[in-house]
N, C-alpha and C positions, 0 to 999 in steps of 0.2 A: 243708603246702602247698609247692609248687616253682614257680620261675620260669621260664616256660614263655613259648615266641616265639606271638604274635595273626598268623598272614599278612592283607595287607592288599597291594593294586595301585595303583600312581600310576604317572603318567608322568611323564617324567626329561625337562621342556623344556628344561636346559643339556646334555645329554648329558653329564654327569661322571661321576668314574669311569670312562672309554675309555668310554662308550655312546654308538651314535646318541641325538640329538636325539626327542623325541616319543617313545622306544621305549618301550611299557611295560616294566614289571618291577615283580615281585612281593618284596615288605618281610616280613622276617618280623621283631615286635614282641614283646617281652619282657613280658607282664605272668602276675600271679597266677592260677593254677587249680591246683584239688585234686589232682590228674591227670596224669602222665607219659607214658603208654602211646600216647595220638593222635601229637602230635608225635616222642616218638621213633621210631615207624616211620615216619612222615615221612618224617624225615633221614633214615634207614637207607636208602629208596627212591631217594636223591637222590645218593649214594653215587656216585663215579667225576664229577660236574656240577663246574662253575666256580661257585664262589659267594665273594661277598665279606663280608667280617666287620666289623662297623665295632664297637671292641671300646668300652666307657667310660672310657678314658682317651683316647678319637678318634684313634687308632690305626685304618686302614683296611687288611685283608689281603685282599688278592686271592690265591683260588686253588684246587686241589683237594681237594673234599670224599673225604679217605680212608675216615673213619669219625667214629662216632659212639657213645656211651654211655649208657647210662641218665639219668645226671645232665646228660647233653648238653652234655660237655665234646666237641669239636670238635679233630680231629686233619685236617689241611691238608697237601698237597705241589703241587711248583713253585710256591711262594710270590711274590707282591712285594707292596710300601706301593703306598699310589696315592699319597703324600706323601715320595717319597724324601729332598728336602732336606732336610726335615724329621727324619725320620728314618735317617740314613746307617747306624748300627749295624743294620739291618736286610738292605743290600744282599747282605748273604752270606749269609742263612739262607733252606735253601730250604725245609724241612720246619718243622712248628711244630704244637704240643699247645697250643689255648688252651682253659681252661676255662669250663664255662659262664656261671658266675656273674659274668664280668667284658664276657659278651656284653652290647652293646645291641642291634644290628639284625644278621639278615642277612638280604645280598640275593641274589636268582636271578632268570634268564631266569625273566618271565612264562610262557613258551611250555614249561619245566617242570613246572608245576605246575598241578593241576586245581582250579584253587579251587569248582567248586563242589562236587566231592567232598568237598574237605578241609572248606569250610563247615558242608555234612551231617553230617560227622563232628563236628566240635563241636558243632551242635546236639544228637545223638542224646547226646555224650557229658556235656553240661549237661542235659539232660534225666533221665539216669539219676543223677547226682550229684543233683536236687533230690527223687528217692524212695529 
């Protein structure tokens, strides 16, 4: 079993994070499926997008999706924290390999991503995991 992101849509009523206010935007959530192969083309598709990493030590990276891996370790450039006082030892690294298993959410422009595709797709792909 591998620990695979659920997308899911909310809107962002404090605009944090630099977001407008009300904008949606689409969460993508960590939980367990049998299955690697949906999510990581995914990512692969999403390649060159701005997306933020909010890792489990709440550590938040804003930046560009370079690439991506099987295990969906996340490789980022022009990096920043959205928390810099917080974290100062990060103001000088632009680049950054974080591994998956230390993700908790990430986030993307709604207007990215096709969720009903991506939906479909998990459905078809729980469907074929239950025969």
């Amino acid at each position: 079993m591998y620990l695979l992101p659920f997308l899911y849509c909310y809107r962002n009523p404090l605009g944090s994070l630099g977001t407008r206010p009300d904008r949606t935007r689409a969460r993508i959530v960590w939980t367990r499926v049998s299955s690697g192969k949906l999510f990581y083309s995914f990512f692969k598709s999403l390649v060159g997008k701005d997306v933020v990493v909010e890792l489990k030590n709440d550590l938040s990276i804003c930046g560009t999706l370079h690439s991506v891996d099987q295990y969906l370790n996340i490789k980022l450039t022009d990096i920043s924290v959205t928390d810099p006082e917080k974290y100062p030892h990060m103001l000088s690294v632009k680049n950054c390999f974080i591994r998956g298993s230390v993700v908790r959410y990430v986030q993307l422009p709604a207007d990215e991503v096709d969720t009903q595709l991506l939906q479909d797709a998990a459905r078809k792909e729980a469907v074929q995991q239950k025969q």
